[in-house]
C-alpha positions as protocol buffer text, in pm:
chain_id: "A"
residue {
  index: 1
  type: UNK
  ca { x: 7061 y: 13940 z: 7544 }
}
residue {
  index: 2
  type: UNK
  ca { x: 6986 y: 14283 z: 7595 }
}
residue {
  index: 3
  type: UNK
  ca { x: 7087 y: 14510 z: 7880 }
}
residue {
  index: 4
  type: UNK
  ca { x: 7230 y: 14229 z: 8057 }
}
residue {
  index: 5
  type: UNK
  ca { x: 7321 y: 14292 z: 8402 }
}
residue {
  index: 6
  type: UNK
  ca { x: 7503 y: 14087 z: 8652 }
}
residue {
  index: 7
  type: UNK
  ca { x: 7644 y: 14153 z: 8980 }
}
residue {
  index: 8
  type: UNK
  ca { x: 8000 y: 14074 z: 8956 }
}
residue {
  index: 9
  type: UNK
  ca { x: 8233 y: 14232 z: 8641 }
}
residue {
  index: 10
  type: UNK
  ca { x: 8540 y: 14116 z: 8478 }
}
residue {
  index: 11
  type: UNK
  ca { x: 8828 y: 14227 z: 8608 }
}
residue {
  index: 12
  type: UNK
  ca { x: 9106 y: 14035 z: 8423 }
}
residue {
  index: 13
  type: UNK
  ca { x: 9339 y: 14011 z: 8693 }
}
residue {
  index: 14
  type: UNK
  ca { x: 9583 y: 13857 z: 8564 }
}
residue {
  index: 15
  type: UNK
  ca { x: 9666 y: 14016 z: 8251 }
}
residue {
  index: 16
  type: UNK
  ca { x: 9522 y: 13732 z: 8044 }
}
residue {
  index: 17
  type: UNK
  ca { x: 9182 y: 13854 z: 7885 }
}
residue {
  index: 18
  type: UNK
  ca { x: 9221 y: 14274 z: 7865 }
}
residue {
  index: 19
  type: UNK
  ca { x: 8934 y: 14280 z: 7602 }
}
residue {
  index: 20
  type: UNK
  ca { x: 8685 y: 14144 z: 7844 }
}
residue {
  index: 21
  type: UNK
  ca { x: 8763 y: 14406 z: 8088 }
}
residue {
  index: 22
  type: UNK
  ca { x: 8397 y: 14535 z: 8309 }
}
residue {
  index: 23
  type: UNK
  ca { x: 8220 y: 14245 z: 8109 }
}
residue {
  index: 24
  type: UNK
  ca { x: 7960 y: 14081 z: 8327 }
}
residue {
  index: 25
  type: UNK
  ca { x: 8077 y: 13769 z: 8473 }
}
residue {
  index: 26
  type: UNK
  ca { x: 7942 y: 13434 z: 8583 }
}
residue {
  index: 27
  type: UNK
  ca { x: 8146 y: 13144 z: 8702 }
}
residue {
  index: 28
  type: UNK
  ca { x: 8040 y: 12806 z: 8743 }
}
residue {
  index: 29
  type: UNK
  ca { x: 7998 y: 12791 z: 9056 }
}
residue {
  index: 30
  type: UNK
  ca { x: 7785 y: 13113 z: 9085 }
}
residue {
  index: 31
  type: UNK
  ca { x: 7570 y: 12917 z: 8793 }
}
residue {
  index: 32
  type: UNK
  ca { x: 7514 y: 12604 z: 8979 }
}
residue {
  index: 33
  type: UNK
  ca { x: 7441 y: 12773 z: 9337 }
}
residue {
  index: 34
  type: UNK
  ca { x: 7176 y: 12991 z: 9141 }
}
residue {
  index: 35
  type: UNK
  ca { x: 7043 y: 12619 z: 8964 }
}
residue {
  index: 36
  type: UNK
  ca { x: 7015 y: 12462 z: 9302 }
}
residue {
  index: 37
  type: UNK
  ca { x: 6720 y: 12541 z: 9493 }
}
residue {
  index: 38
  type: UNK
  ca { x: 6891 y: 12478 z: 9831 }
}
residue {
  index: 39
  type: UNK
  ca { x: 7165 y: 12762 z: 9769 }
}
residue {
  index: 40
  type: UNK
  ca { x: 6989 y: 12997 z: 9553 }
}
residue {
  index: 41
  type: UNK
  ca { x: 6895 y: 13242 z: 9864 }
}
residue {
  index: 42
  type: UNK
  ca { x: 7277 y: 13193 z: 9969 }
}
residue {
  index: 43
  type: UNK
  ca { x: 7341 y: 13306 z: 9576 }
}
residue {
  index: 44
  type: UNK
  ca { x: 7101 y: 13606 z: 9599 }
}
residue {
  index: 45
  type: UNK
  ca { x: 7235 y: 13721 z: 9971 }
}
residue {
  index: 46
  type: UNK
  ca { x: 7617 y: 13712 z: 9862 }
}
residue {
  index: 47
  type: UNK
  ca { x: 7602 y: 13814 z: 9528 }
}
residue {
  index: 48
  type: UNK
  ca { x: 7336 y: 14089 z: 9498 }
}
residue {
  index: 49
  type: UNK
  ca { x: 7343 y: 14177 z: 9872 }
}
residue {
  index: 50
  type: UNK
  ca { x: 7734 y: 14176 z: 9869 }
}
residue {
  index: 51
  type: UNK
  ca { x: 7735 y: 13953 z: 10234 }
}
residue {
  index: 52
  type: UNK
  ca { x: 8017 y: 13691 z: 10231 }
}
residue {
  index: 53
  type: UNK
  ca { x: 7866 y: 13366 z: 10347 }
}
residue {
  index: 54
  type: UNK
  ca { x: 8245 y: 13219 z: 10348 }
}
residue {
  index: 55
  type: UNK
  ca { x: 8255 y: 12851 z: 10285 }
}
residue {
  index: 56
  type: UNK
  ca { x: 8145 y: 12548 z: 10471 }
}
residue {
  index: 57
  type: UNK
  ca { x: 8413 y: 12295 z: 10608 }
}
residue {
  index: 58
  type: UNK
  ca { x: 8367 y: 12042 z: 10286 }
}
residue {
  index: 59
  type: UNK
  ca { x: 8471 y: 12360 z: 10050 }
}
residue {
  index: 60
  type: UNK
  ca { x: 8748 y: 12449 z: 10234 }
}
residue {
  index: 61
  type: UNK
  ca { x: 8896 y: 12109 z: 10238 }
}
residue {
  index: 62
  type: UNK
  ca { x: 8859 y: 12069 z: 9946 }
}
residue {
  index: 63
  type: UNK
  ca { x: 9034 y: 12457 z: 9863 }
}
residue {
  index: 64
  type: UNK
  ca { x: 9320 y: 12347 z: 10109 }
}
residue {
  index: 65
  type: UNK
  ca { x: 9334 y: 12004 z: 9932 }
}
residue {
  index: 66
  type: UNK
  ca { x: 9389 y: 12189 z: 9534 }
}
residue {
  index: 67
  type: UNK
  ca { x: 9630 y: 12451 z: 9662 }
}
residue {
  index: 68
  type: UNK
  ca { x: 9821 y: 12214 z: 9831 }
}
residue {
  index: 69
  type: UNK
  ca { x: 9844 y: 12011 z: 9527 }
}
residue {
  index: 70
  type: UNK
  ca { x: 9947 y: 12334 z: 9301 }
}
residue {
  index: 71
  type: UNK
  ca { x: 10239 y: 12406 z: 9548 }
}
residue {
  index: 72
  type: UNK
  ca { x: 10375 y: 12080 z: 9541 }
}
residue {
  index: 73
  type: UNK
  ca { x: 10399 y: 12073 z: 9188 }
}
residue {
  index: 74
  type: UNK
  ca { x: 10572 y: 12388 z: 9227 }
}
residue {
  index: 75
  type: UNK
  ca { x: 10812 y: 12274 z: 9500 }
}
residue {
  index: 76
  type: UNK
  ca { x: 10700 y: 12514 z: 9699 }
}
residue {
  index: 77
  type: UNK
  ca { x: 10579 y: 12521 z: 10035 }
}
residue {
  index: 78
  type: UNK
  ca { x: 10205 y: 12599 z: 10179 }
}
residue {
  index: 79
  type: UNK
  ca { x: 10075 y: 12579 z: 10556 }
}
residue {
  index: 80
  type: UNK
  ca { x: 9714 y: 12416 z: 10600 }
}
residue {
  index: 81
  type: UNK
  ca { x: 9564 y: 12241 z: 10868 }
}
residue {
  index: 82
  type: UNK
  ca { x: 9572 y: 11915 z: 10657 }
}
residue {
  index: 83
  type: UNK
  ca { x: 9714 y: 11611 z: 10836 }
}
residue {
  index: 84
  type: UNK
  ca { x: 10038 y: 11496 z: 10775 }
}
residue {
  index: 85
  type: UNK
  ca { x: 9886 y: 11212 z: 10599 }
}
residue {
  index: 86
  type: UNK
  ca { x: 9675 y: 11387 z: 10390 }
}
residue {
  index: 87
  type: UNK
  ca { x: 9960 y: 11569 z: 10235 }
}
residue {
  index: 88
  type: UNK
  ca { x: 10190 y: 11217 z: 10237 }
}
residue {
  index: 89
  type: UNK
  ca { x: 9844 y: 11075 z: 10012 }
}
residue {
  index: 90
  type: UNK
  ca { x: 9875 y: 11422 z: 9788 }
}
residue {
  index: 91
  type: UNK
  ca { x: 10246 y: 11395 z: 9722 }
}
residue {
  index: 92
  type: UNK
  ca { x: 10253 y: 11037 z: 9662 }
}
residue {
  index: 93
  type: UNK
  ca { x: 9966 y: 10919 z: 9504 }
}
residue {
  index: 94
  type: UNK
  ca { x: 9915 y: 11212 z: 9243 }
}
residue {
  index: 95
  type: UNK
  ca { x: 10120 y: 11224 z: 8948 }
}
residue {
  index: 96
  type: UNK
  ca { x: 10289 y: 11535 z: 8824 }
}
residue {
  index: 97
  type: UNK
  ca { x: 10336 y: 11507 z: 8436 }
}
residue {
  index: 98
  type: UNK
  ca { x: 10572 y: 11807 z: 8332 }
}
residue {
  index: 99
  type: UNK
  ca { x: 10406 y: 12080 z: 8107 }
}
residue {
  index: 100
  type: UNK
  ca { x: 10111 y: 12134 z: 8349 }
}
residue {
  index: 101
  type: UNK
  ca { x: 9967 y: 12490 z: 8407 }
}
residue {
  index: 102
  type: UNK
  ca { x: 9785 y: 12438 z: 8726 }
}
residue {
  index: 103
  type: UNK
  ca { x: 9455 y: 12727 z: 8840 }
}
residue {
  index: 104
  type: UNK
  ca { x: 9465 y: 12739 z: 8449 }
}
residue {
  index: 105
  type: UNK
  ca { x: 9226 y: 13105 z: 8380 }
}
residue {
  index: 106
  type: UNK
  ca { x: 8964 y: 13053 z: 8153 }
}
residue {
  index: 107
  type: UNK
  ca { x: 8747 y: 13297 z: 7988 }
}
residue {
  index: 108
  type: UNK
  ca { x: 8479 y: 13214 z: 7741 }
}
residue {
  index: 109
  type: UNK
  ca { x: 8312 y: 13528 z: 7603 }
}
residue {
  index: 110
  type: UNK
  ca { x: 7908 y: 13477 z: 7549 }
}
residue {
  index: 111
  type: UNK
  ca { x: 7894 y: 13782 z: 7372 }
}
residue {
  index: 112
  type: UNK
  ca { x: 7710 y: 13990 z: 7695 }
}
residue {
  index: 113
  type: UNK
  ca { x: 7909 y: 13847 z: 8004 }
}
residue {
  index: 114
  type: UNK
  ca { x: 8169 y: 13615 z: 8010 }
}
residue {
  index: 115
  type: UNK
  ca { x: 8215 y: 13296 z: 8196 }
}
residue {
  index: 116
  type: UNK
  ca { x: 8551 y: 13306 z: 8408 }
}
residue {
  index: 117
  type: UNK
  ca { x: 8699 y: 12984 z: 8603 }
}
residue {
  index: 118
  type: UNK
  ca { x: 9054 y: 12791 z: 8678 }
}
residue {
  index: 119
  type: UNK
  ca { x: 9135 y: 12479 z: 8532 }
}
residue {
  index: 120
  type: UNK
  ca { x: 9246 y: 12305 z: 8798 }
}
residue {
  index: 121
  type: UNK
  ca { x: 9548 y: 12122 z: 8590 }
}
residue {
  index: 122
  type: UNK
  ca { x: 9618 y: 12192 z: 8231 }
}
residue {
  index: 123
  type: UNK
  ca { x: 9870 y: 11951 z: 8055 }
}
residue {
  index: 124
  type: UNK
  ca { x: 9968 y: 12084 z: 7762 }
}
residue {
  index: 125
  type: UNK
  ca { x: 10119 y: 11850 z: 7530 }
}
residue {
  index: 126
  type: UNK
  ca { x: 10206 y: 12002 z: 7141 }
}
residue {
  index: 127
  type: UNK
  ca { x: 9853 y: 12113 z: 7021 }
}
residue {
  index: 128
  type: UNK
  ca { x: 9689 y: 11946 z: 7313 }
}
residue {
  index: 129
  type: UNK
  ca { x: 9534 y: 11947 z: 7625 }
}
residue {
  index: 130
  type: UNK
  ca { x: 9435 y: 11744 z: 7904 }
}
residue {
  index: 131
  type: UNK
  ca { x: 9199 y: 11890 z: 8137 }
}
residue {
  index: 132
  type: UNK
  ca { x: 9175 y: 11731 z: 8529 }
}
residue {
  index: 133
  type: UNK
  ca { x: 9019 y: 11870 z: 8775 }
}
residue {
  index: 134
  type: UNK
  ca { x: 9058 y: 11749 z: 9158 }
}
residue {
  index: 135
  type: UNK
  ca { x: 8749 y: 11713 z: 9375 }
}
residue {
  index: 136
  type: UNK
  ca { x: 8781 y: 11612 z: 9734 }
}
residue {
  index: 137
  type: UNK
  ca { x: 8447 y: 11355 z: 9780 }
}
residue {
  index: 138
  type: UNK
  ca { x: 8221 y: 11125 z: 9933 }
}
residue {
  index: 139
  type: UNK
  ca { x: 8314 y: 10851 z: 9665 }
}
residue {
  index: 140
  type: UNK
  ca { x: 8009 y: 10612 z: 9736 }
}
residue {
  index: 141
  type: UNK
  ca { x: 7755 y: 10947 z: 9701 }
}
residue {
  index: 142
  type: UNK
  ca { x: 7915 y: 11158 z: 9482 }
}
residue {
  index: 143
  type: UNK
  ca { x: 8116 y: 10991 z: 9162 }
}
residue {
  index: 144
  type: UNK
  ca { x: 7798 y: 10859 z: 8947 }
}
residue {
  index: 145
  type: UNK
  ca { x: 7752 y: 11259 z: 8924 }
}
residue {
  index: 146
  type: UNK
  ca { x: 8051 y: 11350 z: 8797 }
}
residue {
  index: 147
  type: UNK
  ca { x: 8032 y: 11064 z: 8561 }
}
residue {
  index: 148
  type: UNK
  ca { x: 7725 y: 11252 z: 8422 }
}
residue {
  index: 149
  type: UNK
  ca { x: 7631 y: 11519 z: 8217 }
}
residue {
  index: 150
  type: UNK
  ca { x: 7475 y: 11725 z: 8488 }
}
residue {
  index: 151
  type: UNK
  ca { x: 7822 y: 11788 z: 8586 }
}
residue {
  index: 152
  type: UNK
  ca { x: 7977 y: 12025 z: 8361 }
}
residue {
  index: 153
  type: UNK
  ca { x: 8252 y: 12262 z: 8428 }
}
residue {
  index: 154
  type: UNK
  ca { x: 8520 y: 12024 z: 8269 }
}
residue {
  index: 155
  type: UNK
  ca { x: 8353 y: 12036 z: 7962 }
}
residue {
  index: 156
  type: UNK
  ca { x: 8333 y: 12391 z: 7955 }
}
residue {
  index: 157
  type: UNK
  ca { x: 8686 y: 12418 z: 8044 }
}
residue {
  index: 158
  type: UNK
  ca { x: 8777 y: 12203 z: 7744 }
}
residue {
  index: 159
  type: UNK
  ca { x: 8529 y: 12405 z: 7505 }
}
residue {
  index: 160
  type: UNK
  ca { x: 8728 y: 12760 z: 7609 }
}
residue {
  index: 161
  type: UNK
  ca { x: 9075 y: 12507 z: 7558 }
}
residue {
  index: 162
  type: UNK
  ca { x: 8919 y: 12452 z: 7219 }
}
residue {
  index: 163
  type: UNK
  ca { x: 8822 y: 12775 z: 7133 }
}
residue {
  index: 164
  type: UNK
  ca { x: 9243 y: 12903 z: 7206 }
}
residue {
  index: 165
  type: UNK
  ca { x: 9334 y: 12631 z: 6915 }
}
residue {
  index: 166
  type: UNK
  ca { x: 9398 y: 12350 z: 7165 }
}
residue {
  index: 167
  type: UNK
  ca { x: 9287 y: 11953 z: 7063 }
}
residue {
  index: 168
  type: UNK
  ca { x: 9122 y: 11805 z: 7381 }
}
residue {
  index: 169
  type: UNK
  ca { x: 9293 y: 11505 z: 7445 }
}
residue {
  index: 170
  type: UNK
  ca { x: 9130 y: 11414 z: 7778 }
}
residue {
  index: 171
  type: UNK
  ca { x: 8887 y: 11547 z: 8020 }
}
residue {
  index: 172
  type: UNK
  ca { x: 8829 y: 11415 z: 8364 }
}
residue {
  index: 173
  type: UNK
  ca { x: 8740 y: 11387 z: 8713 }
}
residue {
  index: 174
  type: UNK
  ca { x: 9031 y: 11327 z: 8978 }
}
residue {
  index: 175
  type: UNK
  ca { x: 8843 y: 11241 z: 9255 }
}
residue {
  index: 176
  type: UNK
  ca { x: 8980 y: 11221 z: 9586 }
}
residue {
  index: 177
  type: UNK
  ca { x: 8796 y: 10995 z: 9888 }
}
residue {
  index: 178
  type: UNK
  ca { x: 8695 y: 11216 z: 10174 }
}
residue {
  index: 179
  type: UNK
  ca { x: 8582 y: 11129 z: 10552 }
}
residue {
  index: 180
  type: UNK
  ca { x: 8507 y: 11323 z: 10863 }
}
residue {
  index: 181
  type: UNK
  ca { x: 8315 y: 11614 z: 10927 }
}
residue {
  index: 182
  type: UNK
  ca { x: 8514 y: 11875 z: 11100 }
}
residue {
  index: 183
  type: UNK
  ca { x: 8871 y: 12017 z: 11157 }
}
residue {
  index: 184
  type: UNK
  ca { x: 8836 y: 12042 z: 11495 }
}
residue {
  index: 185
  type: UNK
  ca { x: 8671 y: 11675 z: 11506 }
}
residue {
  index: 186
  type: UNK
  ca { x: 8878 y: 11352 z: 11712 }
}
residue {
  index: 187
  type: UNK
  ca { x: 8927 y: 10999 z: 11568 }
}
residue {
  index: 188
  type: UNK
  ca { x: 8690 y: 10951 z: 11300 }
}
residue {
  index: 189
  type: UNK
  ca { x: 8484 y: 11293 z: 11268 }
}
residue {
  index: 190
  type: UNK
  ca { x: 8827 y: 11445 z: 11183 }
}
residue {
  index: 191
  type: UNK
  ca { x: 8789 y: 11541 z: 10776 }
}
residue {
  index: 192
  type: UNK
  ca { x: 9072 y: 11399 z: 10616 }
}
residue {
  index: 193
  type: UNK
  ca { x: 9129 y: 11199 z: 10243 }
}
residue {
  index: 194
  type: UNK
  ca { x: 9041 y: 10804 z: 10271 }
}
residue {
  index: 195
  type: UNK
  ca { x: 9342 y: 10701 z: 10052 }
}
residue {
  index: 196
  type: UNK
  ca { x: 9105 y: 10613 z: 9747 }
}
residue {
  index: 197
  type: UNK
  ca { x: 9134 y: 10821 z: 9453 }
}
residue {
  index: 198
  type: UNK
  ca { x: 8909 y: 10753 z: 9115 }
}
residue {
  index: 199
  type: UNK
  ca { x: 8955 y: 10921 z: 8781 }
}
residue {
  index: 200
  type: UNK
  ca { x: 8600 y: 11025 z: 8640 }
}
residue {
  index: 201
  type: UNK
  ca { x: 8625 y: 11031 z: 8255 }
}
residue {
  index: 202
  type: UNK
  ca { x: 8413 y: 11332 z: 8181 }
}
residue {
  index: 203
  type: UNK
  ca { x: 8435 y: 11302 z: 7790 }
}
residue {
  index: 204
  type: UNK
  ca { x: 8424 y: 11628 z: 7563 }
}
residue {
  index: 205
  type: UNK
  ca { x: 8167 y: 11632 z: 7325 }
}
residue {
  index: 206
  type: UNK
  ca { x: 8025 y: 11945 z: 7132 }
}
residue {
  index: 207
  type: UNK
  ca { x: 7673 y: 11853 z: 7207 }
}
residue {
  index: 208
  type: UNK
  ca { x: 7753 y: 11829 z: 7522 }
}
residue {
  index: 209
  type: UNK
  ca { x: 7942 y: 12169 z: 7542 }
}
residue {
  index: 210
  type: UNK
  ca { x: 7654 y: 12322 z: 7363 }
}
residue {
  index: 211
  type: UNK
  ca { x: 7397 y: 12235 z: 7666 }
}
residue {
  index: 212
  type: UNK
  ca { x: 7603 y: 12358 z: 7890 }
}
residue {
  index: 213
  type: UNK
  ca { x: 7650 y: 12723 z: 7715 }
}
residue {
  index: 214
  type: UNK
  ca { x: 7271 y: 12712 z: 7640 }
}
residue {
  index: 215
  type: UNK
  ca { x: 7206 y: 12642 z: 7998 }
}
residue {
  index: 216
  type: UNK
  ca { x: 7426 y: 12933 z: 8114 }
}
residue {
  index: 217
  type: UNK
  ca { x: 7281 y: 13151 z: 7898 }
}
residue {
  index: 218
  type: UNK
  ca { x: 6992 y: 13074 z: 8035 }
}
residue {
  index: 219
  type: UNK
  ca { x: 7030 y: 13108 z: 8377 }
}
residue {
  index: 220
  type: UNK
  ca { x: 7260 y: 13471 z: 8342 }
}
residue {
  index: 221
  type: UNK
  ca { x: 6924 y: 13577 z: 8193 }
}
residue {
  index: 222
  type: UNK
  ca { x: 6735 y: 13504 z: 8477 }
}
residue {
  index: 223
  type: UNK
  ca { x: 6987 y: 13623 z: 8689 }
}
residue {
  index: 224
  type: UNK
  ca { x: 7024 y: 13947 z: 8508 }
}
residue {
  index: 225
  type: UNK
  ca { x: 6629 y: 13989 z: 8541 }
}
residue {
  index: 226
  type: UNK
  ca { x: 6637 y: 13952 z: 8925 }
}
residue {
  index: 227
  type: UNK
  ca { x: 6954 y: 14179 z: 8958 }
}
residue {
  index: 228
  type: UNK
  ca { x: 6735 y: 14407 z: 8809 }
}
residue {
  index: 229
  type: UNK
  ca { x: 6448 y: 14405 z: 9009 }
}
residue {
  index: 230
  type: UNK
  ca { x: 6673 y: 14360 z: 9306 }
}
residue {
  index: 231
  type: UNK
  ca { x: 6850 y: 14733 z: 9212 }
}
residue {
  index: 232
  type: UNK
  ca { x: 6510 y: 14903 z: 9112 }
}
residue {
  index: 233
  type: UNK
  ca { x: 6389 y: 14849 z: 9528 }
}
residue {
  index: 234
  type: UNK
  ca { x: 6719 y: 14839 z: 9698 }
}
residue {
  index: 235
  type: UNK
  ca { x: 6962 y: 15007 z: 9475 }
}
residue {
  index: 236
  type: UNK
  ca { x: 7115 y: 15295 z: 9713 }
}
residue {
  index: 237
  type: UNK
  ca { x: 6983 y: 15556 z: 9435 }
}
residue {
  index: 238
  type: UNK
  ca { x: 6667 y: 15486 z: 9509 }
}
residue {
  index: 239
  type: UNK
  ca { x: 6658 y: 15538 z: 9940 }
}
């Protein structure tokens, strides 16, 4: 792709990936808020426009929810305004295999830009890998998508595993039963995990991977086009 531009660049903060350094970068979330039609304006307004939109109460649950998670695999400690329940459901009904690398930094290089993004839990066993990532859920709505191949960030987790030398032994879904609708919310609007947790086998296949790189190729394309117009008319070179 020539003279690809996107808004956000590589900055390899944490030592991992120096030769990607100022590379254009897309995550997947940036790709699938662009995808959506209901969040592409928030995509446009935050990324070209540079306004932080912050989160919405399911996100940050679900943020508290994975760094909790990391800590107590770390035996460290971490302050959230999760109930004392939710963190009794997180320390007792996860496991915590040993060899894990959890917020795992991937970086798979598309020759233009890059794709950046955490594994949420790596288990690293000899050659292997097992890839897991947690997601905080309406069960009911929201597990026949993960099941299918219109989600796929695990897979491209496990392609970039692939790419480093690493067999994929597993790839799935951890998916954690959600209620309630607020943090400030009483009784049964409070948002707190259910209890149920489902593991989503999200299998790695190379067709599979190879949709999903096409299909981000695609869309930093796109993206790059818009960026452009967006800089030719609002750029601060041109006022």
């Amino acid at each position: 792709m020539k003279d690809l531009i996107l808004p956000k660049r590589y900055e390899d903060r944490n030592g991992k990936y120096p030769q990607h350094i100022n590379k254009p970068k897309l995550s997947y979330s940036q790709y699938t808020s662009y995808k959506d039609p209901e969040y592409q304006n928030d995509y446009y307004v935050q990324y070209f426009s540079g306004i932080n939109l912050g989160g919405n109460v399911f996100s940050d649950f679900g943020g508290y929810c994975g760094t909790k998670i990391e800590h107590i695999a770390l035996g460290k400690e971490y302050e959230t305004p999760l109930l004392e329940n939710d963190i009794k459901i997180l320390t007792e009904q996860i496991d915590y295999p040993e060899n894990c690398v959890y917020e795992d930094e991937i970086c798979v290089d598309f020759g233009d830009f890059v794709a950046e993004g955490y594994i949420d839990r790596s288990e690293y066993i000899g050659d292997g890998v097992k890839v897991l990532d947690f997601k905080t859920l309406n069960i009911k709505k929201k597990a026949e998508f993960y099941a299918s191949e219109e989600y796929g960030q695990s897979t491209l987790y496990c392609y970039d595993r692939e790419q480093a030398g690493y067999k994929i032994l597993e790839s799935s879904v951890c998916g954690l039963g959600r209620k309630g609708v607020s943090f400030e919310g009483e009784k049964n609007y409070r948002i707190r995990l259910s209890g149920e947790i489902i593991y989503i086998p999200t299998p790695y296949l190379k067709e599979r991977a190879e949709k999903v790189l096409n299909s981000m190729r695609e869309v930093a394309k796109q993206i790059s086009d818009d960026y452009k117009i967006y800089l030719k008319y609002f750029s601060p070179k041109t006022k």
